[in-house]
N, C-alpha and C positions, 0 to 999 in steps of 0.2 A: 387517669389518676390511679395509683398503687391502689390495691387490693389486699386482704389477707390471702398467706400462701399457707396452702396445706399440708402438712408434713405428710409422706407418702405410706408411710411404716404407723404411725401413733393417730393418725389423722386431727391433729390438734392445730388449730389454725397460728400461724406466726406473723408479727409484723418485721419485715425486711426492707432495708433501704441502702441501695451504698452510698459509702462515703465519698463526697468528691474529695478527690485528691488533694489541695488545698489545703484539706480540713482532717484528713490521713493522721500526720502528726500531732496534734490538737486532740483527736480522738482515741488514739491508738488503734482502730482496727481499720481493716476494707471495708467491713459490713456491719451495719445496727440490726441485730437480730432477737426479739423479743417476744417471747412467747404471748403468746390470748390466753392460754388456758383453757382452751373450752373445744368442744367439738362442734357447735351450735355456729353455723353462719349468721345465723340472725344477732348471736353474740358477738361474734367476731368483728361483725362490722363496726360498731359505733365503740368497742375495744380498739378496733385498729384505729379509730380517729383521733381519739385522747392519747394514745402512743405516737404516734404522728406526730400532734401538737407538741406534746414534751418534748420529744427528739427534736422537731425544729428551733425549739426556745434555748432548748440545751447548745445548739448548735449553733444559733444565733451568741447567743453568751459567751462562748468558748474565741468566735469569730472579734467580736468586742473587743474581750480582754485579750486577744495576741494582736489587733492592730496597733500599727505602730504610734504610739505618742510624736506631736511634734517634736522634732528635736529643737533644744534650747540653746542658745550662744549667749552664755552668762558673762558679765561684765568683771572685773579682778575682783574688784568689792565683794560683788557678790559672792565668789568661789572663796573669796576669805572669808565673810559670812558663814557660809555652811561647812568651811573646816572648823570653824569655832563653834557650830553648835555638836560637829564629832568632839572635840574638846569638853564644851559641856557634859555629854551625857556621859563621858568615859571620866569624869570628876565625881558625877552626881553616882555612878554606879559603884565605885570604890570607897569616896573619900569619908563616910562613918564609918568601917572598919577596914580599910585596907592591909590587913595583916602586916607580916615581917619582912622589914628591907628591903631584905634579899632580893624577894618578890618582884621587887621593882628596879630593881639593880641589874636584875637579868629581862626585863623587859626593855628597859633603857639602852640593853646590848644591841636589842634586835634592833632597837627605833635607829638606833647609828646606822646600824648596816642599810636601810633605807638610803642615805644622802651620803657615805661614806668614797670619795675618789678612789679609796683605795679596793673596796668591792667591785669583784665582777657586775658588770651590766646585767648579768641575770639575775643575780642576786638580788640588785637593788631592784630592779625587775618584782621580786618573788615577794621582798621584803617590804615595800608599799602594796602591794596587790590584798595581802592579809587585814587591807582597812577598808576594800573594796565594800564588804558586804556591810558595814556600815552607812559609808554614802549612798551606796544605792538604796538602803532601808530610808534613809533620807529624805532621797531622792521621790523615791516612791510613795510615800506621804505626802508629798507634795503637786503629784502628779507631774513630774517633770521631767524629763530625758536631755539628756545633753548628748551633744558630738561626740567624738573621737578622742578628737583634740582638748574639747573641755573636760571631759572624763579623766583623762590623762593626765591635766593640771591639779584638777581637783583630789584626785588620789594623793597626789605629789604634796599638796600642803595639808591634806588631811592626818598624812604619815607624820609631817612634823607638828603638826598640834597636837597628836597623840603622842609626841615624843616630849612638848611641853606640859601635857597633863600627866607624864608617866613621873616627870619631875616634880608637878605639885605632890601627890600622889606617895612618891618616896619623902618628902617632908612632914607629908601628913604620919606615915608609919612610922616616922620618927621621933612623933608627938610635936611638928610644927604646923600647926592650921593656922597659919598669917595667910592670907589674902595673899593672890599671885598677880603682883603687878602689871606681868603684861598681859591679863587679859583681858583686858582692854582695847588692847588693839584687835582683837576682831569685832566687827561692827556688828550690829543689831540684825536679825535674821526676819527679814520682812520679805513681802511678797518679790519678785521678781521687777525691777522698774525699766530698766533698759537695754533687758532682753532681747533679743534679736532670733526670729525663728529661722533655721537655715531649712532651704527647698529638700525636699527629695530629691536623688540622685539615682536617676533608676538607672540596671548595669548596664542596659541593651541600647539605650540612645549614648552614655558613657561608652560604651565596646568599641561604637561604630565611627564616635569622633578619634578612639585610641587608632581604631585600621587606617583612616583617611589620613590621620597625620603621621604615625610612627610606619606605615605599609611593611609590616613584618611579615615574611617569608608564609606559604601556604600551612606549610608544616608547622611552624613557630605557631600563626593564631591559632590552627584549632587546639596546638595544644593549650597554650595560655588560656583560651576560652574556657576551654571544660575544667582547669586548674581554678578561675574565677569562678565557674559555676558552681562546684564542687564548693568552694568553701562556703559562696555566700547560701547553697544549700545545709549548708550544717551549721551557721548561723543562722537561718531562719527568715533571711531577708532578700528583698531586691535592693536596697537601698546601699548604694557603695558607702556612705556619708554614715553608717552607725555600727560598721565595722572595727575593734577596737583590736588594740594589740594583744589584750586576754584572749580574745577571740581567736587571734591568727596563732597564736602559740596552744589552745585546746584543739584547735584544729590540726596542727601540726602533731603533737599525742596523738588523736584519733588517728591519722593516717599510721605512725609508729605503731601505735596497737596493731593496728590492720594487716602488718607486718610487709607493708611499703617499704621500696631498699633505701637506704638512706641516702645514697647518690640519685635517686630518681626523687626525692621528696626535696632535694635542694635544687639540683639543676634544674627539675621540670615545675614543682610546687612551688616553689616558695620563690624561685627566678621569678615567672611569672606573676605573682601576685605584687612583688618589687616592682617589676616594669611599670606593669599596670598603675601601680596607687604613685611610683616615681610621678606618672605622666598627669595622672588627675590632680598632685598637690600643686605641678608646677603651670597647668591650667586654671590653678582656682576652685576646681570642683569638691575638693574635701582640705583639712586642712592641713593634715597631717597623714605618712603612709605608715599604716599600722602594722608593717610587716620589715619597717626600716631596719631593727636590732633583735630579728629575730633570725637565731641562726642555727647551722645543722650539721652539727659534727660528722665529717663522713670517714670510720675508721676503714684505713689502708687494707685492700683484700691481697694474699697472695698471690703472684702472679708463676702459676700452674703450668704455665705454656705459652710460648711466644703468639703471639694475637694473627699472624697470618697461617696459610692453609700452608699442611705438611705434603713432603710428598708423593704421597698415597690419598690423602684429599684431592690433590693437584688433578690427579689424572682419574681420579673416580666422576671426579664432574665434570671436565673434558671431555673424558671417551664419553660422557652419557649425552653430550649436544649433539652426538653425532645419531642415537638412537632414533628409529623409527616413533613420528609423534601421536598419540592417541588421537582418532578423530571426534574424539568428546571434548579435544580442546579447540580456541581462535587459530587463524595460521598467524596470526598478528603474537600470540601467547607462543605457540609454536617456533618461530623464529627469534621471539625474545629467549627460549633455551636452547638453540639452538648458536645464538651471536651475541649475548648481552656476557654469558661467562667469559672468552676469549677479546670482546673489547675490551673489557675490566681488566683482564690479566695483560694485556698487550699497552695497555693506555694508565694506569692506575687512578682513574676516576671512581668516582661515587656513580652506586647502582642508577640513581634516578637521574642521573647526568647522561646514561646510555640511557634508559627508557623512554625518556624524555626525546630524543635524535629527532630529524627531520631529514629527510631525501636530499633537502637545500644542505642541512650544516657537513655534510661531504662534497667536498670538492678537490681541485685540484690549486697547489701554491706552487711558483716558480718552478714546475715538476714535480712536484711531491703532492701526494694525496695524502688531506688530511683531513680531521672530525674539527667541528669546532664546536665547543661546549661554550652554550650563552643563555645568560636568563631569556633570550627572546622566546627560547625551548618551552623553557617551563624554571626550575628551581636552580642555583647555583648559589652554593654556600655563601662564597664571600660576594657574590652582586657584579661578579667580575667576567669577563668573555677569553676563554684563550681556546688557543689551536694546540691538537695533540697529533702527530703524524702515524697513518697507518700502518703497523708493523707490515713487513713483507709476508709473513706467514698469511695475515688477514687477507691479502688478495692473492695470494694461492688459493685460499681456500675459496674464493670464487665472492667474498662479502662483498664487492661492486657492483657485480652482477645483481646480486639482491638487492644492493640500494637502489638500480635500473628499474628494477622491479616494484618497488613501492612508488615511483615518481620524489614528488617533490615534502609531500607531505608525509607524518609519522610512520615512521620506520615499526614499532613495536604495539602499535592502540592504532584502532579504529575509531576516529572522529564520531562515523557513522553509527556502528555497535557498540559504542561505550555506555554503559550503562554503571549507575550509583556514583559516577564522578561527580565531585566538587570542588569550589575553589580550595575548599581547605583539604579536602584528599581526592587529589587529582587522579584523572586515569592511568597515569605513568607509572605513580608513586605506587599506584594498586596494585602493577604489573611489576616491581620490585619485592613488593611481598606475595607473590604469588612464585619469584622464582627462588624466594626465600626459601620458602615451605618443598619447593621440590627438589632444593638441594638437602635439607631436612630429611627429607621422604629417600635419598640415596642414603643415607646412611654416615652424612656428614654430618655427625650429631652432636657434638662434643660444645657443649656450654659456653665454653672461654674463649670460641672463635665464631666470629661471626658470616651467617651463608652467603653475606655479600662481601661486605667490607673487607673480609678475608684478603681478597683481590689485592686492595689499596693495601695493604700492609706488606704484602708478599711484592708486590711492585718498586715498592721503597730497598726491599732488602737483595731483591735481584738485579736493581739499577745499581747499588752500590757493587755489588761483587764484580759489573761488568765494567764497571769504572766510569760510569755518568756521576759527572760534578753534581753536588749537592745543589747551587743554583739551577742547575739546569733541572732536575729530576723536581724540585720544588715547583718550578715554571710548569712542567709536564702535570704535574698534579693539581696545580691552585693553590700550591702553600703560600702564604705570607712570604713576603724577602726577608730577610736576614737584616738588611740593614737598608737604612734611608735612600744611600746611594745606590743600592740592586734593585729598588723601584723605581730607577729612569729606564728609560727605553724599553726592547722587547729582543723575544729572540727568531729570529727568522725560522724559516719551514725548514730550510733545508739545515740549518744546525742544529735546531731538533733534531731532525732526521737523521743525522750522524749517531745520536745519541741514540735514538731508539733504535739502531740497528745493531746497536752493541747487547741488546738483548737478546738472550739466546731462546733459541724457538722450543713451545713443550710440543716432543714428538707423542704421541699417545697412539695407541691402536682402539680406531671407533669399535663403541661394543654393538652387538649383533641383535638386541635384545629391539624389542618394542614396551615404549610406556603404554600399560594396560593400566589407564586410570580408572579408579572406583573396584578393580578386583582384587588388589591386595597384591599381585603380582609385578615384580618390575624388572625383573630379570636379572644375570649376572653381567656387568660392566666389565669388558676385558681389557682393563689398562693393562699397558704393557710399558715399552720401551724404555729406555735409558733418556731424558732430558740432555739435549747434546746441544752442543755449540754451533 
């Protein structure tokens, strides 16, 4: 049991507790720290008990009032019901002196722009949402929480009953107080009769039906996951089912504040939260996806420099595969910089498409030796398997040999030594960003290019110079066809192999240096030579 703690400096006894996490945001601190007052232990004690007690009750109460209400699935009636008592109150609040015209002439403006075709989605978005705090003051006297989906309705007829009370309301300022016929038609505001509570939808047994049925890419779930977790942590819930579109658009702001680039808060945020709530509305689990019409303008950035390696890049991280490797690193890490920049540049795959390799995916076709990139590996963009033919440079420089040398299994990770892999960031994928950072670490530093991808862009633009067909350099890479009919059949080894022989070898002189990792030193890389044919 907690005891009083004694301040070291004042010797005044304190009651201290921390916060469970939980109960963090509900509290606002880590720690409940509350002085005794007293230097007397004998005081201290049954002071620290009644401190105690209150912080639990406090604690208790806070717990209370943030669990969640059942949610309610209100009947039409009913949601016409409680827009006619927003109706009422915004009658009873104005209509003994509702001042001049005007007043309500330019309130009438805004009620349009709610249900108006001609307004932006946002708008009308913006311009119902300003009745929100009404229904839920409603709401909340009532003790009752609705959906997503009911909320969304409810807003929706709220707007226009406030639009027919902005019209009694201008009649009134006009000195017309007749009775407004149709209000009427909203029905009598009673308890709730045939109500429907909908389940909790908690996100983790929801996550795990989305992976079994949709099986999105390693890469794709974790990122989707933590995009899910992220938000439903800044709403405040586990429950996928009381996620509202207000919600996913403050949440969207908050990231904007946060100064998230606006290309990563579409493709990676707000994609994901789309897929996901896609997948739950057409399962049945909620009923609506609160992220459907929410969207994220991504303004066009200049483009500074062509997106593959120049070259002076080209041959700064070439000559450096050739560098003596630090034995503070894997030989498994060591031969991924040694072989992973010159497959990329030779082949124009995706980094994790070489890290990923096996001993197996090299072999030999009708004479020709080639890689074959398959999800069997590990990741492959489009879900698709193809063969890439060994440039000739590559088995000059003895990469057969090495793949001899590994056997049958991974080329660039050890099964054995892997450590922190998982499904969702695999050891390959790790091993990609590890060769990221050491192309980084050379002094390839430049923003606008990226330390892998580089490769694949530069591959594109020096298969055209050598004169490989656009089909065929696409084939070589995994791009999509062009057209319906360039996805029949396939194209043989050896007519690849034409084709990539047409690319001309980068001659480079290996620099002399040794990677000293951890001393800040990495020596001078002596590229040289002309890029010849």
């Amino acid at each position: 049991m907690a005891s009083p703690w004694k301040h070291p400096d004042t010797g005044i006894y304190y009651f201290r507790r921390g916060v469970p996490e939980a109960l963090r945001p509900l509290v606002g601190k880590r720690e409940e720290k509350v002085s005794l007052e007293t230097r007397d232990w004998r005081e201290a004690g049954p002071r620290h008990a009644v401190v105690a007690a209150e912080v639990s009750a406090r604690w208790e109460r806070l717990r209370q009032a943030a669990a969640p209400k059942p949610l309610v699935r209100l009947t039409h009636k009913e949601v016409v019901a409680l827009a006619g008592e927003v109706y009422r109150r915004r009658v009873a609040a104005h209509e003994a002196d509702p001042g001049g015209p005007d007043r309500w002439r330019d309130e009438l403006l805004m009620d349009g722009l709610s249900h108006s075709p001609k307004a932006r989605p946002v708008d009308r978005f913006l311009a119902r949402q300003l009745h929100r705090p009404a229904v839920e003051t409603i709401l909340a006297e009532r003790g009752i929480e609705v959906d997503a989906a009911g909320m969304a309705t409810l807003i929706r007829l709220a707007a226009e009953a406030v639009e027919q009370a902005d019209e009694r309301l201008l009649r009134a300022a006009q000195g017309d107080y007749s009775p407004d016929p149709r209000e009427a038609r909203f029905p009598p505001l009673g308890a709730p009769q045939a109500s429907l509570v909908s389940s909790c939808v908690p996100f983790e047994s929801a996550w795990e039906a989305y992976l079994a049925e949709r099986k999105p890419a390693a890469g794709t779930a974790k990122s989707y996951r933590g995009a899910m977790r992220n938000l439903l942590a800044f709403v405040g819930t586990d429950d996928i089912a009381r996620v509202t579109e207000a919600d996913v658009r403050r949440w969207k702001a908050h990231l904007i504040e946060r100064g998230l680039d606006p290309k990563t808060i579409k493709e990676s945020k707000l994609a994901a939260v789309k897929s996901f709530y896609g997948w739950a509305v057409h399962e049945k689990k909620v009923e609506a996806n609160p992220a459907a019409d929410v969207r994220m303008k991504v303004p066009k950035k200049p483009k500074l420099r062509e997106r593959e390696f120049n070259e002076q890049e080209q041959k700064l991280i070439l000559s450096a595969t050739f560098a003596q490797p630090s034995r503070l690193i894997s030989p498994e890490h060591a031969a991924a910089r040694r072989w992973v920049p010159w497959l990329c540049a030779y082949g124009g795959a995706r980094v994790n498409e070489m890290t990923q390799l096996r001993g197996q995916d090299i072999y030999e076709e009708d004479g020709v030796w080639v890689m074959r990139i398959t999800p069997e590996a590990g990741t492959v963009k489009t879900g698709v398997a193809r063969i890439v033919p060994l440039h000739p440079h590559l088995i000059e420089q003895g990469f057969l040999t090495f793949v001899r040398s590994r056997g049958k299994g991974p080329l660039f990770y050890s099964p054995a030594r892997q450590r922190g892999g998982s499904a969702e960031n695999p050891t390959y994928v790790r091993m990609g960003q590890k060769l990221a950072e050491w192309v980084r670490g050379l002094g390839v530093d430049d923003p606008n290019v990226d330390p892998n991808h580089g490769w694949r862009h530069l591959f594109k633009t020096r298969g055209r110079a050598a004169g490989i067909a656009s089909d065929k350099l696409d084939a070589l890479q995994g791009h999509a066809a062009g057209s319906v009919g360039a996805k029949y059949g396939s194209y043989p080894a050896k007519v690849l192999m034409q084709e990539i022989a047409k690319l001309p070898r980068f001659d480079v002189t290996p620099t002399q240096s040794t990677d000293r990792r951890r001393s800040g030193v990495r020596g001078v890389v002596q590229a040289a030579s002309q890029e010849t044919a």
